[in-house]
N, C-alpha and C positions, 0 to 999 in steps of 0.2 A: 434175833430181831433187833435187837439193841445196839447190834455190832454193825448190821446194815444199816439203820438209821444211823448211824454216826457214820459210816463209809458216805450215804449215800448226801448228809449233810455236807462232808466236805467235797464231795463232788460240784454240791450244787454251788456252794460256797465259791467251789473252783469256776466254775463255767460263768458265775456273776461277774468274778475280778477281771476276766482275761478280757472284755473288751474294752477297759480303761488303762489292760497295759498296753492296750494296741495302740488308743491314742496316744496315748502318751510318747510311745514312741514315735508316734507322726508328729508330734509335738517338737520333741528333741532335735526331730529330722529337720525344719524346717528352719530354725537359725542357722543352720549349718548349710543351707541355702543360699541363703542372704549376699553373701561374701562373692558368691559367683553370679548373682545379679548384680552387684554393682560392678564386675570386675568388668562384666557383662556390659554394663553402660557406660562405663568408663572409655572402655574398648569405642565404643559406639561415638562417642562425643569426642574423642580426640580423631576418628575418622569425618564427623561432622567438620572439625576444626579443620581439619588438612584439608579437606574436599573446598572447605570456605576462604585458604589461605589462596589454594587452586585459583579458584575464580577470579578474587583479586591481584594476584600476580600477574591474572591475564588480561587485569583491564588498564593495571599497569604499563601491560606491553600495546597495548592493543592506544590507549591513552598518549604514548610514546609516539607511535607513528601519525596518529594526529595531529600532534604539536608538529612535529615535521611538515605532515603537508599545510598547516594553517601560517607557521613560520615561513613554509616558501610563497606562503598567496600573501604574504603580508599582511597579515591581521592584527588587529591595534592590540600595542603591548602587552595591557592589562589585561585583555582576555587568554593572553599567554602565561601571564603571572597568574591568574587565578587557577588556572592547567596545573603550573608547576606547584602550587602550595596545597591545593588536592591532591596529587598526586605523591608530594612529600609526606601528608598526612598518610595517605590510605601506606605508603610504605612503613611509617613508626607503628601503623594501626596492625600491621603483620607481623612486625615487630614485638610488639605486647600482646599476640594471639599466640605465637610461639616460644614466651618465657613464663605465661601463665600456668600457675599449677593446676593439677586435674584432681578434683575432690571428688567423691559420693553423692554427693547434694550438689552440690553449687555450679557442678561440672553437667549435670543432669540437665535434659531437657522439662519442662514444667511438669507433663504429665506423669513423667519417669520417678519425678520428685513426690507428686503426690501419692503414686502406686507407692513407693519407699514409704512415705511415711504410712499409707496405709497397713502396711505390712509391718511394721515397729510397733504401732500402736496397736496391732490384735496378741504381738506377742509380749508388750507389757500386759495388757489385759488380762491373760492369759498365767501370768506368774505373778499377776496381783490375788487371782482366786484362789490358785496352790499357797500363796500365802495366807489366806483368810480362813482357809480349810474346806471350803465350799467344794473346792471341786477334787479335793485329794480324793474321795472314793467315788469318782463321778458314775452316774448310773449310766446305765446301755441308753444309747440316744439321745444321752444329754445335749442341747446345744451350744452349753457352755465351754464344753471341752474344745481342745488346740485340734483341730483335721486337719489336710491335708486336700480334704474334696472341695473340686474348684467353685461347689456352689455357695463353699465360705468367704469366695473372693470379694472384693465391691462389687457392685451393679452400677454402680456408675460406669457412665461408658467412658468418660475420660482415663479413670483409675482401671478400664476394664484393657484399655488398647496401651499400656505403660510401657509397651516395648517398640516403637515403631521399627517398619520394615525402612531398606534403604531406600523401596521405590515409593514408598508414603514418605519420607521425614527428611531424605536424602538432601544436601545445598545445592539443588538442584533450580539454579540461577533464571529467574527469568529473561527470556531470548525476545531481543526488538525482530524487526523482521529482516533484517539481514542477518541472522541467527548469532551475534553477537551476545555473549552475555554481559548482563548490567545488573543485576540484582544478587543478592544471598537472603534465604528464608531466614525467618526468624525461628533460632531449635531453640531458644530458652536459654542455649549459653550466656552469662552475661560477659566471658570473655570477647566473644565477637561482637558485641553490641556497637561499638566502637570501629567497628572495622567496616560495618554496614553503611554505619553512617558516613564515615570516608567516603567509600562506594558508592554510595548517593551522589555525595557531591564531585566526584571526578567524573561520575558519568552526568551528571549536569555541566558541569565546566569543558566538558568535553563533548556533547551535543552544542555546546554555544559555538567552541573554534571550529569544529564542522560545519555549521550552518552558516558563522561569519565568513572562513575561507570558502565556501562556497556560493557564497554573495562576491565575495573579494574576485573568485573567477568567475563568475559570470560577468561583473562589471569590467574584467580584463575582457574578457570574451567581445562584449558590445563594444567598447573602446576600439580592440582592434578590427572586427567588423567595420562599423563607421571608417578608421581610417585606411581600410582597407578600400570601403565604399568613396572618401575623400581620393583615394589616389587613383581609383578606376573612373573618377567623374575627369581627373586630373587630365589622364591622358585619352579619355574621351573628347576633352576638348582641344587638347593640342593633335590628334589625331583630326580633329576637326579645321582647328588652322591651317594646320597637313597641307591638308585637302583643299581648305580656300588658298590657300596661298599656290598651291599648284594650280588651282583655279585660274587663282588672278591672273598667274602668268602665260597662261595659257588663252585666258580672256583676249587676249588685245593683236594675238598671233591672227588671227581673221580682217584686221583692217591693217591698211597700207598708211605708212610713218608719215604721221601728219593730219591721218584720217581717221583719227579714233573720235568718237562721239565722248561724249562729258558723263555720259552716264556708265560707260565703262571706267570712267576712271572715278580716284578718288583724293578725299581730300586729309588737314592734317587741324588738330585742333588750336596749335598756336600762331596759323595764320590761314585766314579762309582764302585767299589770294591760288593759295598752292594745289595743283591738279598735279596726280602721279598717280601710276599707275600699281593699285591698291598694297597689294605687298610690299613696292618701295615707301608707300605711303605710310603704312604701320612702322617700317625701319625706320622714317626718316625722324617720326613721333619719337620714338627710342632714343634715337640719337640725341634728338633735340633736350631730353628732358636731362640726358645726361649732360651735354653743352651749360643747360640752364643752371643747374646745380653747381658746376665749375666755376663759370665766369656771371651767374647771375642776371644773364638775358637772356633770350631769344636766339635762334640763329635768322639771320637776315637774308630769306631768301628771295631774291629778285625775277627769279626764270625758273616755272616748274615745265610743265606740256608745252608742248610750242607745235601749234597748227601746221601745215605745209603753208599756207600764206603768211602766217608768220615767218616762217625758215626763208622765206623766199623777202618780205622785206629787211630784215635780217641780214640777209647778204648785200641786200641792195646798199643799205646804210652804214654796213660794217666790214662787207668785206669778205677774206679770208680767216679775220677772227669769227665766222659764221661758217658751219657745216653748209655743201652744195645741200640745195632741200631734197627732201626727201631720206636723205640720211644722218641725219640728225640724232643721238641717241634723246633728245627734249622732243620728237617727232613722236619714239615711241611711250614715254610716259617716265623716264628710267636716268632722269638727270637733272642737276639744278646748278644755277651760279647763285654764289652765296655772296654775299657784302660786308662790308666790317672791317675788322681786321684779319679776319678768314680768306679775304683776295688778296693779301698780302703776304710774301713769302716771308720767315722767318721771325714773324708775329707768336705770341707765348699761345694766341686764339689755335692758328696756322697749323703752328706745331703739335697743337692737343688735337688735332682733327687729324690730322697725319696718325697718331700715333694712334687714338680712339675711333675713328672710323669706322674701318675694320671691322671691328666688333659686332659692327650692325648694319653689317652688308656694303658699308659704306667706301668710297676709294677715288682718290684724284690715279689718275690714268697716267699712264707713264708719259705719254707725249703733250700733258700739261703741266708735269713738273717740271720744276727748273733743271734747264737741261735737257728738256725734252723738245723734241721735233716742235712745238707750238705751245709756250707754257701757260698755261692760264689759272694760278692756283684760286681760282672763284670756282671754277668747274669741278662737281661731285658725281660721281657715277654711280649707280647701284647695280650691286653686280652678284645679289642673291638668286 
């Protein structure tokens, strides 16, 4: 009897201890955890960093060809200088994301950080009580004791989700709507803090020279419109003169030289005396304003239209220096004797009408120069 009770005492003895070597061994198990959740997050946060280094290298690039197109619209300096000193930032700012060292903690995203310390501070806990002696023979179903079961974990939901997936926690940039990225999340790293903030401001400075070279072409754009609009009104109206002046000349082809009424012809503004027939009438304006600019007068014209009664006293009075009537080029509207020094051959007037005429339709006739069949250098022809 004596020999079973003392068998059966250590038995029982036995079957007490063994669930405190169980924890315990979950105990032991669980620092030796540890090291491969941080390696774990470590892993994690230098992929954070690369994926965030990504982003900005591309707003870099993406930032690049926008100073191009805003440098070709011409957009004021300073909003190109601010381009470029964003831009130099967010590259130092990639710069100090990739010589930053990776810690445990510091390298940690915030919640990562707080799971961590949660789990430090159960396993000081835990070898404060082994030290105190409380829990060296801890009973079956202690709650004191170090487990392993996940209902010893936080209930905090932040310390509960400490490992994020890459599709929750990923730098995964926010996209404008031209699916551009401009943004990087905020993991908690404080090496990238710096680099965000770069990012900020290049994609601000770089929304500004898109929006200014896009002001810059659109005002190219109206600009050239309008003078586009200036040169199609341009030759809408010489397409218009065209036409009157084919008019005109064609106006006066219906009456017989001598017989044109007043209301087909026209006159000139620096002498109301003068009828011609409208398009010599315009030339002769030309002419004149170029004469006046030269010699500082007038040109002095004596004889514009000459009726057939005119042409007919005309000859009476003068002769053979007078066309037979009716053919007359002052009959049809398309001639004039000038006075001055302009009826005089070899005059400096003479000579600048000789040589500028021309220009504006204007011409002494060969058989009124000197030297010719009948010279009369007062006589002008138009001969547009």
């Amino acid at each position: 009897m004596g020999l079973v009770l003392s068998t059966g005492a250590v038995v029982v003895t036995a079957t007490a201890e063994e669930p405190p070597a169980r924890q315990l061994a979950g105990a032991q198990d669980e620092p030796e955890a540890q090291p491969a959740e941080d390696r774990a997050a470590l892993a994690r946060t230098e992929q954070l960093r690369s994926e965030a280094v990504e982003v900005a290298s591309d707003a870099i690039e993406q930032a690049s060809a926008v100073r191009a197109e805003a440098e070709q619209a011409a957009v004021a300096p300073e909003v190109l200088a601010e381009l470029d000193a964003a831009t130099a930032e967010l590259q130092a700012a990639i710069t100090q994301v990739d010589v930053a060292p990776l810690t445990p903690t510091d390298a940690l995203p915030d919640r990562e950080r707080a799971a961590s310390r949660s789990s430090v501070d159960r396993e000081e806990s835990a070898l404060a009580d082994e030290d105190g002696g409380s829990a060296a023979t801890p009973s079956p179903g202690s709650s004191s004791a170090p487990s392993a079961d996940p209902s010893a974990l936080p209930t905090d939901p932040e310390a509960a989700d400490a490992t994020p997936t890459a599709e929750a926690e990923g730098p995964e940039a926010a996209e404008a709507a031209d699916g551009e990225t401009t943004t990087v999340p905020d993991s908690g790293d404080p090496a990238t803090a710096p680099l965000r903030e770069a990012l900020d401001r290049v994609t601000r400075a770089a929304d500004a020279a898109r929006a200014s070279a896009d002001q810059k072409r659109a005002e190219a754009a109206a600009a050239a419109a309008a003078a586009q609009a200036a040169a199609d009104e341009a030759a809408r109206v010489e397409a218009e003169k065209a036409a009157q002046r084919a008019a005109w000349k064609a106006s006066l082809q219906g009456f017989a030289n001598g017989r044109v009424p007043d209301s087909a012809l026209c006159g000139v503004g620096f002498d109301s005396s003068v009828r011609l027939r409208c398009d010599a009438a315009e030339a002769l304006e030309a002419l004149d304003a170029a004469f006046t600019a030269r010699f500082g007068h007038h040109l002095d014209v004596t004889d514009s239209y000459r009726s057939y009664a005119a042409q007919v006293a005309c000859r009476a009075n003068k002769g053979s220096l007078c066309a037979r009537p009716g053919t007359s080029n002052h009959g049809m509207g398309i001639a004039v004797d000038v006075a001055g020094d302009v009826q005089s051959f070899g005059t400096a007037e003479h000579q600048w009408m000789r040589e500028n005429a021309p220009a504006y339709d204007w011409t002494l006739p060969e058989w009124a120069r000197a030297g010719g069949s009948k010279p009369e250098p007062w006589h002008w022809e138009y001969v547009g």
